[in-house]
C-alpha positions, -999 to +999 in steps of 0.1 A: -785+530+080-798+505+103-823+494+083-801+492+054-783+462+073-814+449+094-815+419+074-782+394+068-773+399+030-790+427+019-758+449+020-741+428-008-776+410-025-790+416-060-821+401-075-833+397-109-867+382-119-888+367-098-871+362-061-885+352-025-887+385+000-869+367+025-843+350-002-804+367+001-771+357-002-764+349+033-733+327+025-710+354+017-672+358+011-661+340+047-680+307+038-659+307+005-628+311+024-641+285+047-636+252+027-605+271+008-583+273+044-593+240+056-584+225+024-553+245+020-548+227+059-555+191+049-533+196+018-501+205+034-507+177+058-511+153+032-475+169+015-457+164+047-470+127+050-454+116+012-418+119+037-428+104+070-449+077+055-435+070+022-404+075+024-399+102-006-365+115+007-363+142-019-395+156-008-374+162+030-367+197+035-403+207+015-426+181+039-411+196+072-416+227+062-450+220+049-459+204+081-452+232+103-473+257+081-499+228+082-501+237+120-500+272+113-529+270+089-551+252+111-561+282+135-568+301+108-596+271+094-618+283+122-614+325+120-637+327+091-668+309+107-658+334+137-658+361+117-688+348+099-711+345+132-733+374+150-721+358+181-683+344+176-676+338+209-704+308+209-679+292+183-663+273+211-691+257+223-690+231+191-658+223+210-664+216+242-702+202+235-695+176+206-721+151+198-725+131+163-766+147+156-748+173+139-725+177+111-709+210+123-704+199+158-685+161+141-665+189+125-654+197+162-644+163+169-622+160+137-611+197+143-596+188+177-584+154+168-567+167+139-551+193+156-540+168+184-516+148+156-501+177+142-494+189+175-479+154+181-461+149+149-440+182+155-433+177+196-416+142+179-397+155+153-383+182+167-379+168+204-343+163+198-340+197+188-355+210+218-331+195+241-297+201+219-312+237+221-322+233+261-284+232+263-270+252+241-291+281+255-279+272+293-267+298+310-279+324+286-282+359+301-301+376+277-335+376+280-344+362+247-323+336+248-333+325+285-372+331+270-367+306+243-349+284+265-383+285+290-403+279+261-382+242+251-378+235+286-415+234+287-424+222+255-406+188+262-425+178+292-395+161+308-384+141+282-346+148+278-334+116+267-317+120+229-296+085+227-298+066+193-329+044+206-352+070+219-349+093+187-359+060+165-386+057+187-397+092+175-392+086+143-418+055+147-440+073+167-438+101+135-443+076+109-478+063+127-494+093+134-487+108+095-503+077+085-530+083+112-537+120+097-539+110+064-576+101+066-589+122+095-571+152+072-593+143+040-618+138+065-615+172+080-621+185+047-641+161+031-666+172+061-670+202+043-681+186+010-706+166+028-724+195+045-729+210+011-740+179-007-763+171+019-787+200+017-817+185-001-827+219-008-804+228-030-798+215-064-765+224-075-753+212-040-768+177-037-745+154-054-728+119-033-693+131-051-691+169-035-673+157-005-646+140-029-643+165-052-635+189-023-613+164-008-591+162-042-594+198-051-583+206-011-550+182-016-541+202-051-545+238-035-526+230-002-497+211-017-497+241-044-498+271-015-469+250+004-446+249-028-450+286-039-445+298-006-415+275+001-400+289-035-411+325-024-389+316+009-358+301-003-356+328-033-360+356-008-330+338+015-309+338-014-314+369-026-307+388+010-274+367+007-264+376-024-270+409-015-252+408+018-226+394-002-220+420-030-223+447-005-192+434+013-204+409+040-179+383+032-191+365+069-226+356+046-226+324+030-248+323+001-277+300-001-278+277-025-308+281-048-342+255-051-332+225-069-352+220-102-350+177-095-367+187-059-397+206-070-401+186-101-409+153-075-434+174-057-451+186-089-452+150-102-475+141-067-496+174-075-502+170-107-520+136-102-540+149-076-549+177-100-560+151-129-580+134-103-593+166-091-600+179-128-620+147-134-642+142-106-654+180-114-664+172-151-676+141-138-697+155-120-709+181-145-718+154-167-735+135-144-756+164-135-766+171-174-769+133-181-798+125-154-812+159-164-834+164-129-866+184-128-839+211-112-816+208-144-830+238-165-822+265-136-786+248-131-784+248-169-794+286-170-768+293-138-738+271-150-741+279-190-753+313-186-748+331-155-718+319-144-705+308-177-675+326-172-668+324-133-670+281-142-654+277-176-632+309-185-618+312-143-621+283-128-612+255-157-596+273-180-573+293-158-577+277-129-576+241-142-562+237-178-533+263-178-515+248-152-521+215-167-505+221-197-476+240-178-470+211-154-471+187-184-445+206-208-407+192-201-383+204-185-397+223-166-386+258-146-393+273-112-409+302-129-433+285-153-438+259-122-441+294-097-468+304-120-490+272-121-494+269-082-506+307-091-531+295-110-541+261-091-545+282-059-565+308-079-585+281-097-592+261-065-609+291-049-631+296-079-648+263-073-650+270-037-667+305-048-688+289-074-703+267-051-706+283-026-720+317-047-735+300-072-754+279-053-772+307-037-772+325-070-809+310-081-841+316-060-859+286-050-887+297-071-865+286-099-875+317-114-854+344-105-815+350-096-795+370-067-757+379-073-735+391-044-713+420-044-685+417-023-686+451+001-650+467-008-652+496+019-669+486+044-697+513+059-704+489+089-687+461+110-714+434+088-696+448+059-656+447+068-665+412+085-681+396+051-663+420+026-627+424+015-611+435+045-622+401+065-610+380+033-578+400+033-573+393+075-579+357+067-554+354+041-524+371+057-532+352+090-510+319+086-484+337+072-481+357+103-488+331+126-461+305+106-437+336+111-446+333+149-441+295+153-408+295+127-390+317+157-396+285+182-401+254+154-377+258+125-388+243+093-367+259+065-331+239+065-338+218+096-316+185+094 
């Protein structure tokens, strides 16, 4: 058994034809969840900003909420390079050491400076709410209540003052850093992109429009996640109510149910982003056939053959023109809208695997292929870490932590 998993990749590696010794899939399922959670981060950002800095008032309740899962997303950008690494614990040093010589450690200074305006952003919008709850929860005796209380006490650094000047202050002060996060969020992303289109040694990576195409396709999947999970929310709220309600409870006061006009403005932003996204990725694939590089036949053999079906039957056809057509049919419902963000999100992470897979899937002998298969039960740490049961930790994380930070930060129905 230890030899089985002596070498990085061997666990979940295949070859076919003529392959390297020392060639594997090393890049496994964390480095595909990778550039999926920090997209998914620099979308809901970017969701959140259409209110503060544009002024898109329907889009109110949807952008706070999408803010504070934005920050709730953002921890969980970094667990799969953690989870990734023999030695997680020397992830902190990109950090606390940054210097611009290296791409991964300039992902350390956006990281942290990215983090800094969310973390900004919120302590402004919600500052009022802090003190009008510092006050009501005066003079609590129970403990939770005189916890929570700590918690806003401390959270607004002294700064108490709630009169009609100071909170349009905030409001200033929330419009300038949304505007400020725009870019260093694409950027944060768009970092991603350019570490893979920067390796010289591999053909289907090298390409001056990966970082944009991640930057667009990172936009469509995290204003996608934020709207199926807000429907997900509000339909769950309104259903306990109803419940509540028919069983007796007449103190429950029904929710009122998504509106249609709301989510139809936020599916009007998405679907732009999603033409733009669709097009820079065919663009791309022309491109790439059109200059026809000496590296063109193995990519030919890998995209048309190979991977025919992960690229053209998952990723664009389900993944890209589905929820086109759905977004583009009228009047349209919150079920056949529920299922496009499905779909979007799904088709989203097939690029991110297909790149990131398929771009390890052909030996740099050009003569000879690998395919990885994902460890389902794991027989060794290697194997939960880069197999289903790290993928599956990864996903549930935000939820869990958003869950965590709702109790303290409210974002569903916060006027």
């Amino acid at each position: 058994m230890t030899e089985l998993y002596a070498v990085h990749g061997l666990a979940w590696t295949t070859k076919e034809l003529f392959v390297y010794p020392n060639e594997f899939i090393y890049w496994s399922i964390q480095i595909v969840l990778y550039p999926y959670m920090t997209g998914l981060v620099a979308g809901a950002f970017v969701l959140s900003s259409l209110y503060h800095v544009f002024g898109q008032k329907d889009l109110r309740d949807l952008a706070r909420f999408s803010l504070v899962f934005s920050l709730a997303l953002l921890p969980v950008a970094l667990l799969p390079l953690l989870l990734h690494l023999q030695h997680p614990f020397r992830g902190m040093n990109v950090l606390f050491t940054p210097h611009f010589t290296s791409a991964i450690s300039a992902f350390g200074i956006v990281f942290s400076t990215y983090g800094i305006i969310v973390l900004s952003e919120i302590w402004f919008v919600y500052r009022k709410f802090f003190v009008e709850q510092t006050i009501a929860l005066k003079g609590a005796k129970g403990f939770g209540d005189s916890f929570k209380r700590g918690i806003y006490h401390i959270l607004l650094l002294g700064a108490y003052n709630i009169s009609d000047e100071a909170v349009a202050k905030d409001k200033k002060a929330v419009k300038l850093l949304a505007a400020i996060g725009i870019p260093v969020a694409c950027f944060l992303h768009g970092y991603a992109g350019f570490i893979f289109g920067s390796v010289k040694a591999n053909a289907l990576w090298m390409s001056p429009l990966m970082p944009v195409i991640f930057i667009m396709s990172a936009v469509v999947s995290g204003i996608a996640l934020c709207m199926i999970t807000y429907i997900v929310i509000m339909e769950w709220k309104r259903f306990k109510a109803i419940l509540a309600k028919g069983m007796g409870d007449e103190s429950v006061t029904v929710i009122k149910g998504l509106e249609v006009d709301r989510m139809t403005k936020a599916a009007k932003y998405l679907l732009i982003f999603l033409v733009a996204a669709i097009s820079l990725e065919l663009l791309d694939v022309i491109f790439r056939g059109y200059t026809a590089m000496k590296s063109w036949d193995i990519l030919r053999s890998v995209m048309y053959g190979k991977d025919f079906f992960n690229i053209f039957i998952l990723q664009y056809g389900f993944g890209n023109l589905i929820p086109l057509i759905l977004l583009l049919l009228p009047r349209i419902t919150i079920r056949r809208l529920s299922v496009a963000l499905v779909l979007i999100l799904f088709g989203v992470f097939m690029m991110r695997w297909n790149v990131v897979i398929g771009g390890q899937a052909f030996s740099l002998s050009f003569d000879g292929f690998m395919h990885y298969h994902m460890p389902i039960i794991p027989h060794s740490l290697e194997t939960f870490k880069e197999g289903l049961g790290g993928a599956l930790v990864v996903a549930v994380s935000p939820f869990i932590i958003y869950w965590g930070i709702n109790k303290i930060v409210p974002s569903l129905n916060f006027k």
